[in-house]
C-alpha positions in Angstrom: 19.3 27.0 63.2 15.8 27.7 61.6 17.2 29.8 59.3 19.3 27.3 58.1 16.7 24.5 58.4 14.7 27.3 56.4 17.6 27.6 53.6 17.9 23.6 53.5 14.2 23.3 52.4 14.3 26.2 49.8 17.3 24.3 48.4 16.0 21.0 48.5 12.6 22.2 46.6 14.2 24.3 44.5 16.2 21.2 43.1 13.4 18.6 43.2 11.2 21.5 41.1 14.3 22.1 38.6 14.5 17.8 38.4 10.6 18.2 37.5 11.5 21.1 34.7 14.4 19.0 33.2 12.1 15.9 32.8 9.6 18.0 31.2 12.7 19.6 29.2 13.2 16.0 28.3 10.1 14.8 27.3 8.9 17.8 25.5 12.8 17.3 23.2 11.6 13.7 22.6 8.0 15.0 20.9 10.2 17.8 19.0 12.3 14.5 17.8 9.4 12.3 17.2 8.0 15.7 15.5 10.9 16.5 13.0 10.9 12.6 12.3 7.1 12.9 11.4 7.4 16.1 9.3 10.6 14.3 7.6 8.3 11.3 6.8 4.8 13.0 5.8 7.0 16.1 3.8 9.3 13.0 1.3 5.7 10.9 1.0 4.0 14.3 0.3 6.8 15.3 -2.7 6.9 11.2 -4.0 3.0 11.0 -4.3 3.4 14.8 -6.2 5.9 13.4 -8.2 3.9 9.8 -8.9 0.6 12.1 -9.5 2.2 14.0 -11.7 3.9 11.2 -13.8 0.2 9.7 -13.8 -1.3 12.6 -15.3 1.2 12.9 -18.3 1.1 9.0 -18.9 -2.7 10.0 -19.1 -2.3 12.9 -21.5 0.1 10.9 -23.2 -2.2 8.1 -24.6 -5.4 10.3 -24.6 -3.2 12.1 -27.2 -2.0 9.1 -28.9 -5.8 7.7 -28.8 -7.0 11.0 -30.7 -4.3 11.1 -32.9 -5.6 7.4 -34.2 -8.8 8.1 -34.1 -8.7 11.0 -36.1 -6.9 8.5 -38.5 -9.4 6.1 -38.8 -12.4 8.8 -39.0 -10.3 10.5 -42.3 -10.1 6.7 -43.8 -13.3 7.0 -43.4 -14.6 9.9 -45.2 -12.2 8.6 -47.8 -13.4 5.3 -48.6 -16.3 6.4 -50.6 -13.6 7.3 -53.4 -11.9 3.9 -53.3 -13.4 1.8 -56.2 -11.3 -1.1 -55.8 -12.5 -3.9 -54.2 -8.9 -4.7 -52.2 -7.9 -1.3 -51.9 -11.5 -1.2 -50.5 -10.7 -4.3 -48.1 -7.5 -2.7 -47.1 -8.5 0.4 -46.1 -11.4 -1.1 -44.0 -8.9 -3.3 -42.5 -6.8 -0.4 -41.6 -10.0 1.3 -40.3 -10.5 -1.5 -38.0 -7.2 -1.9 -36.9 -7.3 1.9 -35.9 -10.7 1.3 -33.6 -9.1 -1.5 -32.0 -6.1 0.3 -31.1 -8.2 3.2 -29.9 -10.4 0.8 -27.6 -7.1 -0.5 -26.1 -6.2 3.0 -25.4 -9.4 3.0 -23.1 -9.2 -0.7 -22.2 -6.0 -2.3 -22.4 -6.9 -6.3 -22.0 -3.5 -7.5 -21.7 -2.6 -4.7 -18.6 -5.7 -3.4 -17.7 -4.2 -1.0 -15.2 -3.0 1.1 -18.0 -6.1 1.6 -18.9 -7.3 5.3 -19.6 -9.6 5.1 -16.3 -7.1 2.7 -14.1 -4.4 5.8 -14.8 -6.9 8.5 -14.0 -7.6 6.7 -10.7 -4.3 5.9 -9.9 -3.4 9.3 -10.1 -6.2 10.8 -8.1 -5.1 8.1 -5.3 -1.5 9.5 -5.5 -2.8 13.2 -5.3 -5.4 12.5 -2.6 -2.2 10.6 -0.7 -0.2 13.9 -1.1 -3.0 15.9 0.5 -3.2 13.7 3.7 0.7 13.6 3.4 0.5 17.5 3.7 -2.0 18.2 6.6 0.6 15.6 8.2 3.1 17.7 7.7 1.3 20.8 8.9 0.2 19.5 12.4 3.6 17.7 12.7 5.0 21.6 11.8 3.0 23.2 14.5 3.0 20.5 17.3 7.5 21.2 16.5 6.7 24.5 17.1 5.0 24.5 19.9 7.0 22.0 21.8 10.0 24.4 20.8 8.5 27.0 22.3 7.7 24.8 25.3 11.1 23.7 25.8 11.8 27.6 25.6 9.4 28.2 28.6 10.5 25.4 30.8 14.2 26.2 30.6 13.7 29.9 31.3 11.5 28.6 34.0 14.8 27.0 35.7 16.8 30.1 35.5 14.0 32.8 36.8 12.1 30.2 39.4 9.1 31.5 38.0 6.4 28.6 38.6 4.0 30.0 35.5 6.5 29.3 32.9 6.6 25.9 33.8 2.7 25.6 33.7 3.3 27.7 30.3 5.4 24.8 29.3 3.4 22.0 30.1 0.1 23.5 28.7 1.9 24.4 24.8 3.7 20.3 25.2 -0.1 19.0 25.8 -0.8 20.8 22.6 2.1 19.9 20.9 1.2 16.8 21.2 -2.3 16.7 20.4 -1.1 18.2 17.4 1.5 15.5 16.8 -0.9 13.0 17.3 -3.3 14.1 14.9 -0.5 14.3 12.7 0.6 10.5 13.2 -3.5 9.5 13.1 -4.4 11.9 10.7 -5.5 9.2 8.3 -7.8 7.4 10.7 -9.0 10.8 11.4 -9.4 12.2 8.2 -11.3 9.3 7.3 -13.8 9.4 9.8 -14.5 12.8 8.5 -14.1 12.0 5.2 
């Protein structure tokens, strides 16, 4: 009867500990969801702040070009006015010259939308690329805490098929990392701007 009594115990802690390993198997699947979410998230903001950087820098280019072009106009009038003689083709080539410096000065301050002005894009588009950084070391703790936890899960189920009690501390120690690292993904800006 002992031995039996014995048996029963075995059998009742051996399901009680693989109850424990499936509610760790169930939590650690839950980070690995919330951790593919995240990486989802942080990797589409991470290629629309690329993308929006990107289109910020060639809107740049694009009227830095068009402001040189003009102002290369107005400097030629320039050097060519000394060989006007008359008085209204004098007038309308300062005119023109004048013109040109106004549009150029729009070019680096627009007054009627100021935030396509030269320095409003250049800033715009170094907060979209500095987005698309913190967007990316998102992604990278969200891509290691998935990993871990993966591996975790690994651990804890191969812990209920061998019995083996280290595989489940194993498990338990990479989830606790995995989710450090998650959360540092999902903080990572009030981190980053502490250090920053």
């Amino acid at each position: 009867m002992s031995e039996s009594a014995e048996t029963a115990d075995k059998a009742v802690e051996a399901k009680e500990r693989d109850r424990t390993v499936a509610l760790i198997i169930a939590i650690l699947a839950l980070m690995l969801a919330l951790a593919e979410a995240g990486a989802k998230k942080a990797q589409h903001l991470s290629t629309e702040k690329n993308i929006e950087a990107s289109d910020l820098y060639n809107f740049y280019q694009a009227k830095k070009i068009r402001s040189t072009v003009v102002e290369t106009a107005s400097k030629m009038l320039e050097a060519q006015t000394a060989g006007v003689s008359d008085p209204k083709a004098q007038e309308a080539v300062e005119k023109q010259i004048a013109d040109f410096k106004t549009t150029v000065a729009n070019f680096e301050k627009d007054p009627k939308k100021p935030e396509d002005s030269l320095d409003a894009i250049q800033e715009q588009a170094t907060a979209a690329k500095e987005a698309r950084e913190l967007a990316n070391h998102r992604l990278e703790h969200y891509e290691l805490g998935s990993g871990l936890t993966q591996i975790a899960i690994v651990l804890a189920s191969a812990a209920i098929i061998t019995g083996i009690s280290v595989l489940i501390w194993l498990s338990v120690g990479l989830g606790a990392i995995g989710a450090i690292l998650l959360a540092f993904g999902f903080f990572a800006p009030t981190v980053l701007g502490f250090i920053g």
